[in-house]
The first five atom37 places (N, CA, C, CB, O) and aatype in JSON, in Angstrom:
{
  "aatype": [20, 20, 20, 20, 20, 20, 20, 20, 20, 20, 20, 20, 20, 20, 20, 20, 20, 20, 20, 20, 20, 20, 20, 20, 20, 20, 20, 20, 20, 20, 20, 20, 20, 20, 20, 20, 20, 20, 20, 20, 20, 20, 20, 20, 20, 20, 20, 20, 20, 20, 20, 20, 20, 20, 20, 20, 20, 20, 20, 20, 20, 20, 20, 20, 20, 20, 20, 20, 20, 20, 20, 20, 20, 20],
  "atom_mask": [
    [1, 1, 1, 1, 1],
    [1, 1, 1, 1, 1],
    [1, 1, 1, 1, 1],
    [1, 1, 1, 1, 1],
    [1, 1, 1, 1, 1],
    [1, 1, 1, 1, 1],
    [1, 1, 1, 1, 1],
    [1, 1, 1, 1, 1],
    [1, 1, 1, 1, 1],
    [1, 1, 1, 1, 1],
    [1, 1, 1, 1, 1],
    [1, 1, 1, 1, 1],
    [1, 1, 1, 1, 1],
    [1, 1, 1, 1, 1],
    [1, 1, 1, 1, 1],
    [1, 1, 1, 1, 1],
    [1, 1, 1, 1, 1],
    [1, 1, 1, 1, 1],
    [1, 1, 1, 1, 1],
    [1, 1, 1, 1, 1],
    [1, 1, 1, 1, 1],
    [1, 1, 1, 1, 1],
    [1, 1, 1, 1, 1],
    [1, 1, 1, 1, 1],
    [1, 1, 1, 1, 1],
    [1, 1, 1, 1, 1],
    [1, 1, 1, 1, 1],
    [1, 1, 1, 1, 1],
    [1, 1, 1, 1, 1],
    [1, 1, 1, 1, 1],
    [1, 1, 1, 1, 1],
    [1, 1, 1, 1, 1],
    [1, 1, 1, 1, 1],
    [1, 1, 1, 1, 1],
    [1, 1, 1, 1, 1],
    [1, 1, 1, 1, 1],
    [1, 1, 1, 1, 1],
    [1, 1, 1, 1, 1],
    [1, 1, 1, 1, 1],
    [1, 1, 1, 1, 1],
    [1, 1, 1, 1, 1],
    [1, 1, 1, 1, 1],
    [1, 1, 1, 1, 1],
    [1, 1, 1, 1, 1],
    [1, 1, 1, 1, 1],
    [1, 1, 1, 1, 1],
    [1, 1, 1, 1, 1],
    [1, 1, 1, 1, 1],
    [1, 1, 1, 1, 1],
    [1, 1, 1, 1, 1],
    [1, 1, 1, 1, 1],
    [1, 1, 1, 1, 1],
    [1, 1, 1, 1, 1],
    [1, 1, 1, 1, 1],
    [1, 1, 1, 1, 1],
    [1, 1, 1, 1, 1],
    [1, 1, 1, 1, 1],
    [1, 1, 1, 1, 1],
    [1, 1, 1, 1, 1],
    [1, 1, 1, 1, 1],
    [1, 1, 1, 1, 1],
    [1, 1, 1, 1, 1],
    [1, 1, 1, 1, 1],
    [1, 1, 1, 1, 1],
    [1, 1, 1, 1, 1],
    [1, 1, 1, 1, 1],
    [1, 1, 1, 1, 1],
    [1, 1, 1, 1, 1],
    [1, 1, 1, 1, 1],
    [1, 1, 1, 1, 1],
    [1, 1, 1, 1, 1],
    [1, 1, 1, 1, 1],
    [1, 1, 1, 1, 1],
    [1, 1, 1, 1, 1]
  ],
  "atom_positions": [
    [[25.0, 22.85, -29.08], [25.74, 23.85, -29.81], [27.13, 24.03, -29.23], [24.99, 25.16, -29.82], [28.09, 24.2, -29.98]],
    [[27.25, 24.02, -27.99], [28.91, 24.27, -27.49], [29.46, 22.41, -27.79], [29.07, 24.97, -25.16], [30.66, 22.17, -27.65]],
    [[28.61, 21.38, -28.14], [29.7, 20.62, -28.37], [30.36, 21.11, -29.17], [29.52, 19.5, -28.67], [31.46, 21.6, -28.91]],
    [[29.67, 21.09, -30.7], [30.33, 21.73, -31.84], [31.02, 22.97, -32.07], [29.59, 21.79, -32.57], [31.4, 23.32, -33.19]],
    [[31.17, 23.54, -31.19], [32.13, 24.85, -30.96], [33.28, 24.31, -30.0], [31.25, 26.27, -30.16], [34.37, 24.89, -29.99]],
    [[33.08, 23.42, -29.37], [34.48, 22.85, -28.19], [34.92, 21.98, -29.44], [34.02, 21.67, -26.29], [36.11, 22.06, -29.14]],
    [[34.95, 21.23, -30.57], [35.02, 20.34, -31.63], [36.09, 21.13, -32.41], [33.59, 20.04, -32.39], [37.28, 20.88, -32.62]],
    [[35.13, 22.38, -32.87], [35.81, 23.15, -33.99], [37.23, 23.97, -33.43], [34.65, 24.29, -34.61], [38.16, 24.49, -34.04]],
    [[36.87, 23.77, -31.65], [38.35, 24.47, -31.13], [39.68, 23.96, -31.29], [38.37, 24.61, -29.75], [40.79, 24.3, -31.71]],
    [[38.8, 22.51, -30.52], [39.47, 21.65, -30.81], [40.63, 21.23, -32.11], [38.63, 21.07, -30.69], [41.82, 20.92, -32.09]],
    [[39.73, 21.39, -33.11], [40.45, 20.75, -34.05], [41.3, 21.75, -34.47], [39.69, 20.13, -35.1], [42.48, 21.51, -34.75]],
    [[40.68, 23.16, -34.57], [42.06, 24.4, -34.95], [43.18, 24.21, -33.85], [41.47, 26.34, -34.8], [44.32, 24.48, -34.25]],
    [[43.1, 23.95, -33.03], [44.17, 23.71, -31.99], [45.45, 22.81, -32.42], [43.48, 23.01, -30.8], [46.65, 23.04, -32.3]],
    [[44.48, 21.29, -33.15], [45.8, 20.42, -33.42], [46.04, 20.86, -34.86], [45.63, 18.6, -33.25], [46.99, 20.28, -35.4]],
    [[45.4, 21.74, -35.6], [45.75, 21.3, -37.3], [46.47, 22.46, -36.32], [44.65, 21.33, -39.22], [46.95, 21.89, -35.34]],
    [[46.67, 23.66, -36.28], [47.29, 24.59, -36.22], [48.92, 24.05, -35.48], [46.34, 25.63, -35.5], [50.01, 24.45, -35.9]],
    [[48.75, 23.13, -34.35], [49.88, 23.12, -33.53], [50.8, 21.76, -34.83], [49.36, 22.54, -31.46], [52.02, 21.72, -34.95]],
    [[50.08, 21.06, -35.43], [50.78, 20.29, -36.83], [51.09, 20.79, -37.3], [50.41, 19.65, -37.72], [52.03, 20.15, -37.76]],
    [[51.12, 22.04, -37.88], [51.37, 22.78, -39.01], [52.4, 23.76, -38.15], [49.93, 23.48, -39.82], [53.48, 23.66, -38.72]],
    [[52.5, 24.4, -37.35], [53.47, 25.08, -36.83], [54.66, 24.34, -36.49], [53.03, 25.69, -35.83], [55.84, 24.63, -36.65]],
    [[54.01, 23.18, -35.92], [55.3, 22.02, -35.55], [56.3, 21.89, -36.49], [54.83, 20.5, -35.42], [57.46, 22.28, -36.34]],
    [[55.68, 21.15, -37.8], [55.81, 21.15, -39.01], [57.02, 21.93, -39.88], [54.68, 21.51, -39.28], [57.91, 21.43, -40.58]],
    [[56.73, 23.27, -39.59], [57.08, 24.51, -39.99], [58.32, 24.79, -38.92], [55.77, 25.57, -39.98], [59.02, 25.68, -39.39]],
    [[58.73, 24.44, -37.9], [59.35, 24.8, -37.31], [60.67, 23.72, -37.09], [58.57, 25.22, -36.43], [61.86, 24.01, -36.92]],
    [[60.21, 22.73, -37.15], [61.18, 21.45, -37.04], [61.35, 20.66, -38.32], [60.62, 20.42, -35.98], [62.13, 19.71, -38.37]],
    [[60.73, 20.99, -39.21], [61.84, 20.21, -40.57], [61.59, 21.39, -41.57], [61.21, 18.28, -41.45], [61.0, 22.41, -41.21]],
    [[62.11, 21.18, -42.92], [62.0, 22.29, -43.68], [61.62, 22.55, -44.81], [62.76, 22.67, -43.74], [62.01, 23.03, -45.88]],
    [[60.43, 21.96, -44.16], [58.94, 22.46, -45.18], [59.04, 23.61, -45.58], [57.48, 22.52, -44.52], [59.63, 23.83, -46.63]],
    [[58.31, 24.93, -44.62], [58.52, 26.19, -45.05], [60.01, 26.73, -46.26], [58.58, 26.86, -43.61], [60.01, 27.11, -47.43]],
    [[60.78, 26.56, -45.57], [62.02, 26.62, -46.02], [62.23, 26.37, -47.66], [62.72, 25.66, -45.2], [62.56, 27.17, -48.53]],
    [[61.93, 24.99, -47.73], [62.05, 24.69, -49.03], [60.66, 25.25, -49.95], [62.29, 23.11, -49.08], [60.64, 25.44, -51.17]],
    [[59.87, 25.39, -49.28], [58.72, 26.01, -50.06], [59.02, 27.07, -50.4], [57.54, 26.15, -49.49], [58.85, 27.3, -51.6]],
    [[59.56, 28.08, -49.59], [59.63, 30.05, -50.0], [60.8, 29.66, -50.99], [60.27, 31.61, -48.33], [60.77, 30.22, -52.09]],
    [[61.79, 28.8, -50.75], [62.84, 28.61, -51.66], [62.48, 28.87, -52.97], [63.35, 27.37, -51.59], [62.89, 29.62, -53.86]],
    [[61.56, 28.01, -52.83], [61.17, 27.27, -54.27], [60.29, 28.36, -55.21], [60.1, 25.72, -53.94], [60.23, 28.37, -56.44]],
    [[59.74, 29.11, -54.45], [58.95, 30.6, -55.35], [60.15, 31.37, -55.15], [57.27, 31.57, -54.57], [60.03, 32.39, -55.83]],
    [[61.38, 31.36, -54.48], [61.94, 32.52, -54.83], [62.1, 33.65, -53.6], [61.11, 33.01, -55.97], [62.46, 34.82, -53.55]],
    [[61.63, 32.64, -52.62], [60.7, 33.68, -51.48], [62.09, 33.62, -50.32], [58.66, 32.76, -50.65], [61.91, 34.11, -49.2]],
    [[63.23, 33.08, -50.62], [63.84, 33.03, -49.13], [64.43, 34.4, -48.83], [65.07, 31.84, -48.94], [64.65, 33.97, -47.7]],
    [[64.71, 35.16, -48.81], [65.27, 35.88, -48.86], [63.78, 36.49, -47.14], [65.66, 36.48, -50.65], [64.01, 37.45, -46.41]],
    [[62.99, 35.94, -47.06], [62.07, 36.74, -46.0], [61.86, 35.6, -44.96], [60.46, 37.37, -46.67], [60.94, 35.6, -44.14]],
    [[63.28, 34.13, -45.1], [62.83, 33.75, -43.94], [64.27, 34.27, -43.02], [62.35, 32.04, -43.95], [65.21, 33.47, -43.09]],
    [[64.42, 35.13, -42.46], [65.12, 35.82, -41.38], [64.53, 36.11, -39.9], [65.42, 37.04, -41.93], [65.01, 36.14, -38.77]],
    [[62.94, 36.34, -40.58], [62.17, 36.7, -39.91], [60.95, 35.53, -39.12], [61.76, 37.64, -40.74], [59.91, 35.66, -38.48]],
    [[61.91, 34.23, -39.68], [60.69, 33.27, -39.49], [60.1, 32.62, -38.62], [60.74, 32.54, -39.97], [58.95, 32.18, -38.59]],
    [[61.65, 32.56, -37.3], [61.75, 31.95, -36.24], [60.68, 32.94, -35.16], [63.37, 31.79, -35.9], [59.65, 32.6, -34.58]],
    [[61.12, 33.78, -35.17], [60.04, 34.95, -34.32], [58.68, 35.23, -34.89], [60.69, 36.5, -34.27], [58.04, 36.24, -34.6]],
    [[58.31, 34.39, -35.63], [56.35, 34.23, -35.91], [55.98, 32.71, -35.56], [55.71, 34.5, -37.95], [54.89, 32.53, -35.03]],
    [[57.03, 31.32, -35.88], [56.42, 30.24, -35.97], [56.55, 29.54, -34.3], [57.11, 29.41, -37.25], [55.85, 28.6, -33.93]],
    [[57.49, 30.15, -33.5], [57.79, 29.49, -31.96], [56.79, 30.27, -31.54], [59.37, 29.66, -31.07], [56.21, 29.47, -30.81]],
    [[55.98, 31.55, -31.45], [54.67, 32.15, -30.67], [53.91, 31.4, -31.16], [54.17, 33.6, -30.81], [53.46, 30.62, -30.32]],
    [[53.42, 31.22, -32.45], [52.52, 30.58, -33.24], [52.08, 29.14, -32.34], [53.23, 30.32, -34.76], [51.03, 28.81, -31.79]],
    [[53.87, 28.25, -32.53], [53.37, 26.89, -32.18], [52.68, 27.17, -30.47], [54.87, 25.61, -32.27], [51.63, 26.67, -30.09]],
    [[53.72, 28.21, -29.51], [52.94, 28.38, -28.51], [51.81, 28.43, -28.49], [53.13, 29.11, -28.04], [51.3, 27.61, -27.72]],
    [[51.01, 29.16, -29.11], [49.69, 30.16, -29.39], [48.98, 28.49, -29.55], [49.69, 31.64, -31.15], [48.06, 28.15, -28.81]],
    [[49.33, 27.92, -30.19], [48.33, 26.5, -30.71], [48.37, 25.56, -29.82], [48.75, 25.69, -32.07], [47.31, 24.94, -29.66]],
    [[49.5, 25.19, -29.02], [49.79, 24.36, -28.18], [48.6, 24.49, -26.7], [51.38, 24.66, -27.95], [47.82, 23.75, -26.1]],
    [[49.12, 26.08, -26.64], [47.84, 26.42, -25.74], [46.53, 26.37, -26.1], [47.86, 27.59, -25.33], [45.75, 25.99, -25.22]],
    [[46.07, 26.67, -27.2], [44.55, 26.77, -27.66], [43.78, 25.09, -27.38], [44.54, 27.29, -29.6], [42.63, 24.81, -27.04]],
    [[45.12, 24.08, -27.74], [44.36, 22.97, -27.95], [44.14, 22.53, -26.63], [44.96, 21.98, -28.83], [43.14, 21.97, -26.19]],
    [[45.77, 23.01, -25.73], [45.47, 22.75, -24.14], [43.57, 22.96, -23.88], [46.58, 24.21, -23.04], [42.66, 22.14, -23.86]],
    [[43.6, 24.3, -23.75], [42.64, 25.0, -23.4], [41.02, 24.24, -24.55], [43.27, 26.78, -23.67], [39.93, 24.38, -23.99]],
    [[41.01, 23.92, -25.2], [39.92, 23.01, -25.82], [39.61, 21.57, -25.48], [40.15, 22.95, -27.11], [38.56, 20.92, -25.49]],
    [[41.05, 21.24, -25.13], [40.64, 19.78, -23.94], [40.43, 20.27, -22.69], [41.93, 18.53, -23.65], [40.48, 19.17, -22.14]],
    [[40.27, 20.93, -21.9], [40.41, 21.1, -20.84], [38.47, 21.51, -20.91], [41.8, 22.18, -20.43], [37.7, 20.85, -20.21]],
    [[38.0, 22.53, -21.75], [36.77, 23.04, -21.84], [35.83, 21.61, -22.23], [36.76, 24.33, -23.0], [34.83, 21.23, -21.62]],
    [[36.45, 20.96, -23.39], [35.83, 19.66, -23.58], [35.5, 18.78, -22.45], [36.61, 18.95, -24.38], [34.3, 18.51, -22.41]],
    [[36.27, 18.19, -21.41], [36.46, 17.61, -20.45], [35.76, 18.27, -18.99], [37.8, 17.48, -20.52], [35.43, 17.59, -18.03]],
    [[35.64, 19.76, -19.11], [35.1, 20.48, -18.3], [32.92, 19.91, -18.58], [35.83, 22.31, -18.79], [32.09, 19.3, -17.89]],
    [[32.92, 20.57, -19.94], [31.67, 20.34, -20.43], [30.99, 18.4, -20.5], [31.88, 21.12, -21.98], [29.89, 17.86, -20.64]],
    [[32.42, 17.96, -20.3], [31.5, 16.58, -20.58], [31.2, 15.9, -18.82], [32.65, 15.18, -21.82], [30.61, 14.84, -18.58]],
    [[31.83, 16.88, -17.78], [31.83, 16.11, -16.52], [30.4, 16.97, -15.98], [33.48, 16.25, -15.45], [29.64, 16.33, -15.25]],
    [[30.07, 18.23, -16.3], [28.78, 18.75, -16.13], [27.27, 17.5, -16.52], [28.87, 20.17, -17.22], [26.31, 17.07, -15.87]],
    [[27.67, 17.35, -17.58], [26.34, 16.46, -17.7], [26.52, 14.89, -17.5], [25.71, 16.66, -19.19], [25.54, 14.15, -17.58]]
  ]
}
C-alpha cells in the first residue's frame, strides 16, 4: 500500500512541477486567460505560479527521496 501512495506522490509532484513550469516560462496561461477575456487578472500571476512551481519541485524532491528511502528498507 505505501508503494502506491509513494507512486501517486510521486506523480502529483512531476505533473504539478510540468504544469507550473509550463505556466511560468512560456505563455500558455497567458494566452489562455487572453483568449476567454480573462487577462485583465494576470497581475497577480507571478506571486501564485513561482510558490506553486516551488511547492511541486519540493513535493517531487520529497517523493523520490521517500521512494528511495522505502525501496533500501526491503
Amino acid at each position: 500500500m505505501a508503494d502506491g501512495t509513494d507512486s501517486k506522490l510521486l506523480a502529483t509532484g512531476i505533473v504539478g512541477t510540468v504544469i507550473a513550469a509550463l505556466c511560468c516560462f512560456t505563455p500558455v496561461l497567458v494566452v489562455a486567460l487572453g483568449g476567454f477575456g480573462l487577462a485583465a487578472v494576470l497581475g497577480w500571476i507571478d506571486y501564485v505560479l513561482f510558490p506553486a512551481l516551488a511547492f511541486f519541485i519540493g513535493l517531487t524532491i520529497y517523493a523520490v527521496a521517500r521512494k528511495t528511502r522505502r525501496a533500501r528498507q526491503h
